[in-house]
N, C-alpha and C positions, 0 to 999 in steps of 0.2 A: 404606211399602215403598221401598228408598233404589234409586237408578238400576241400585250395582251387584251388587244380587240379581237385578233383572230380565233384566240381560245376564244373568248367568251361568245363568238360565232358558230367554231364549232358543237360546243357545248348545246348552243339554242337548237342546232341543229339535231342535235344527236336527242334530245329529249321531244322534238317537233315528232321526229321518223316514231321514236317509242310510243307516241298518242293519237299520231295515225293522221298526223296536222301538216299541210306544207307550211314555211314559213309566211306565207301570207293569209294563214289562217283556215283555208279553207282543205275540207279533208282529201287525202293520197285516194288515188284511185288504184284500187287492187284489178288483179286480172281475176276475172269472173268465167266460174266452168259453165256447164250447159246450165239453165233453169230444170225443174224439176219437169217442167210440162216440154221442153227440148228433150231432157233422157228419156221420157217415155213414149214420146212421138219415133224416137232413133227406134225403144226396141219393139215398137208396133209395125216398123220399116223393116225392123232386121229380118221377120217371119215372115215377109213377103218375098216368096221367090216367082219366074216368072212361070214355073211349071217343075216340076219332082215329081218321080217315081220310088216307092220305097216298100220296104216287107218290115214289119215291124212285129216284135214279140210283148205281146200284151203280158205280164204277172203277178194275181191277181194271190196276196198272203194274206190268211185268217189269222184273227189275235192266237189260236191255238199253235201257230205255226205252220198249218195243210196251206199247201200253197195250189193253183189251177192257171194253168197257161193257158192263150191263146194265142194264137199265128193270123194275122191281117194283114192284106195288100193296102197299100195306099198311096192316090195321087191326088196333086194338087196344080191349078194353074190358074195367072191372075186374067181380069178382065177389066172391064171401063177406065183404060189407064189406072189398074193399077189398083184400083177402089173398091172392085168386087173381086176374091177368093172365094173358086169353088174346090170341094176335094170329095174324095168319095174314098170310103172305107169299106171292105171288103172281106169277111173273115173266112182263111184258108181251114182251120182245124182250131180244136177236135167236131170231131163231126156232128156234134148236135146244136155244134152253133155256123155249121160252114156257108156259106151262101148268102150269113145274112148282113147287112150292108147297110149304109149310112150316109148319107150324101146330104153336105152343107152348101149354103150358098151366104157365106161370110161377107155381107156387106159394110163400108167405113162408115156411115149416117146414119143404119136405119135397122131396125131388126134384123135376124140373120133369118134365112128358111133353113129351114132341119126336117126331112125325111129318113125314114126307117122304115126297112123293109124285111120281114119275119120270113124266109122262106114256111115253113111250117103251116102257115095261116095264107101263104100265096097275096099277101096285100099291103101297100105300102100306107103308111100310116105318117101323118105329117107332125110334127112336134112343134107344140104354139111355144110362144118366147117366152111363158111363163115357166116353162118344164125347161128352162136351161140350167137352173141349176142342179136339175137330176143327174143321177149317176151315169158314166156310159160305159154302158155294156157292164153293168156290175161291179164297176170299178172306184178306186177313191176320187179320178179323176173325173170332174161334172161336164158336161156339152160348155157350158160359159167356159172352162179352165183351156177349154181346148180349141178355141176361135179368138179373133184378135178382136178386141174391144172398141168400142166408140169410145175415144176417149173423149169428147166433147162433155160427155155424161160424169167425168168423174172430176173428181181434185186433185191435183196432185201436191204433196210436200217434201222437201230434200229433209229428214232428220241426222245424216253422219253419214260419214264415211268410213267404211268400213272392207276388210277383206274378210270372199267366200267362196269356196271351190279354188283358193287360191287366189288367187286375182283382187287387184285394188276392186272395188266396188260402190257407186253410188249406193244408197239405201232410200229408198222413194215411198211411204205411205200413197196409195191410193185409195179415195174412197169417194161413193157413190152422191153425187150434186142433190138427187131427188132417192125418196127412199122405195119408190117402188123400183126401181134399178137395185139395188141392193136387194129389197126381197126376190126380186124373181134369179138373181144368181147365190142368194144365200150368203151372202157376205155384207157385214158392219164393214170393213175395210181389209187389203191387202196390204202388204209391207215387201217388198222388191228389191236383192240384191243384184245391182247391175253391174254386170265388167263395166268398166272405164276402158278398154280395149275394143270388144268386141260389141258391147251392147246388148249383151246376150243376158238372160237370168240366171243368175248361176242359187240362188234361194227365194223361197219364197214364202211367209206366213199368212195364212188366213184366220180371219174372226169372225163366229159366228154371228146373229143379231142381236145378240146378249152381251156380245161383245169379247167372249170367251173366246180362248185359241183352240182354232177349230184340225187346221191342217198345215203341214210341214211337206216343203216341195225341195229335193234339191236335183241338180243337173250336174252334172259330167261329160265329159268327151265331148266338145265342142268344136264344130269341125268348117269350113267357109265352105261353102255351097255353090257360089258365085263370088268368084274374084272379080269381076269384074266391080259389080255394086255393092264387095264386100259385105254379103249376106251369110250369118253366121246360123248353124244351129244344134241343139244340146242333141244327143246322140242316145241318151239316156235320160231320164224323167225318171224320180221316184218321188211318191207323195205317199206320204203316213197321214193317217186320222188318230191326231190324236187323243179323240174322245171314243173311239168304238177301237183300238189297238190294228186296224187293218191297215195294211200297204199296199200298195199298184206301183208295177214296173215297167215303163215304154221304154223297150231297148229298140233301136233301130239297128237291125240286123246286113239292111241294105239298101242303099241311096242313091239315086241319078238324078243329076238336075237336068230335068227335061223341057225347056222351054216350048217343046211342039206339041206337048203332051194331047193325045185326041180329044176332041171339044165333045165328040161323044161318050163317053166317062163321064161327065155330069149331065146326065138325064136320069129323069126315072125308068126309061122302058131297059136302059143298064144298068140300073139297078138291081134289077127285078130280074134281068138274066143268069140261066141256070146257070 
């Protein structure tokens, strides 16, 4: 074999790899990261733990700048393998909101149930799945923003990769398959920066149904909850409105992963206890 066959081998070589061709024509197979419907299954997985205990600092800033704190207990713990999340919220202070509490029962298939219960008025009040994307407790954060989604219902897209809160990140368009899903959580679509590490959201944008940018989510302090099933989660939540200048602050103050957590915590008759 004479030197100038092997160049001209090399050569066919070198320009095959540049066009993404093996030499027998047919194309290089690259290594492929998750699909877009894999990363969002992962961070629909990562917010399942099997039971947490926690004290969370609700803060609630006006476009003027006045800001109003609230202090909330909350626990969570899974059920039907894994499929049903119940949690129940709890608000410690200030006092004209203490007592009054929230309790979900976050289903993977099907509607979630959502109770509220008003000390004031002594009566628990059930929230149809039309009112999820109402505010809760006054805040920029909606009942949808704060339950794991059926993703069955949505589409997912990979548009880039990008880094946010530090961290390489997936960036994932979601948006609603049927449109009464989108109206009753008030979103044309999301847009998801996801660690490539943890799986966790480290950003997030919302669009209203005009299509307009509606809300800006970012997270911080992200902490593994469970080593074992490497369940991550953000420690802090801020989301800005950016059409009405308000912000909301969930600091998590205090966290246990309680996998024995009491199965009576998600009732209503503790709900409703003084």
């Amino acid at each position: 074999m004479n030197s100038t066959y092997i160049s001209r081998r090399i050569a066919t070589f070198a320009l095959a790899t540049a066009l993404g061709l093996s030499l027998t024509g047919a194309p290089l197979v690259a290594s492929a990261g998750p699909t877009p419907k894999e990363i969002m299954d992962k961070v629909a997985l990562n917010l399942k733990l099997d039971g947490s205990e926690a004290v969370v600092k609700m803060t609630i800033v006006e476009k003027n700048g006045t800001a109003r704190t609230n202090k909330l207990s909350m626990a969570t713990k899974l059920y039907d393998g894994g499929k049903t999340e119940k949690r129940i919220y709890r608000f410690l202070e200030p006092a004209d909101v203490k007592g009054t509490g929230v309790l979900v029962f976050d289903y993977e298939a099907k509607a979630d149930d959502l109770w509220i219960f008003m000390p004031a008025l002594r009566k628990t009040r059930r929230i149809v799945s039309s009112d999820r994307g109402k505010a809760f407790m006054g805040s920029e954060f909606s009942f949808a923003d704060l339950t794991i989604p059926d993703l069955s219902s949505y589409n997912a897209a990979l548009v880039k990769e990008e880094s946010a809160g530090g961290e390489a990140c997936y960036v994932v368009d979601v948006t609603p398959k049927d449109a009464s899903v989108g109206k009753e959580e008030g979103y044309s679509k999301k847009t998801y920066w996801v660690s490539k590490t943890t799986f966790a959201v480290r950003k997030g944008i919302f669009y209203d149904m005009a299509g307009a940018k509606l809300k800006e989510l970012s997270t911080s302090d992200i902490k593994l909850l469970d080593a074992a099933k490497k369940r991550h989660r953000a420690m802090k939540m801020e989301m800005v409105n950016v059409q009405n200048g308000r912000k909301s602050v969930f600091q998590t103050e205090q966290i246990a992963f309680t996998p024995n957590t009491k199965d009576e915590y998600f009732t209503t008759p503790y709900l409703e206890r003084p």
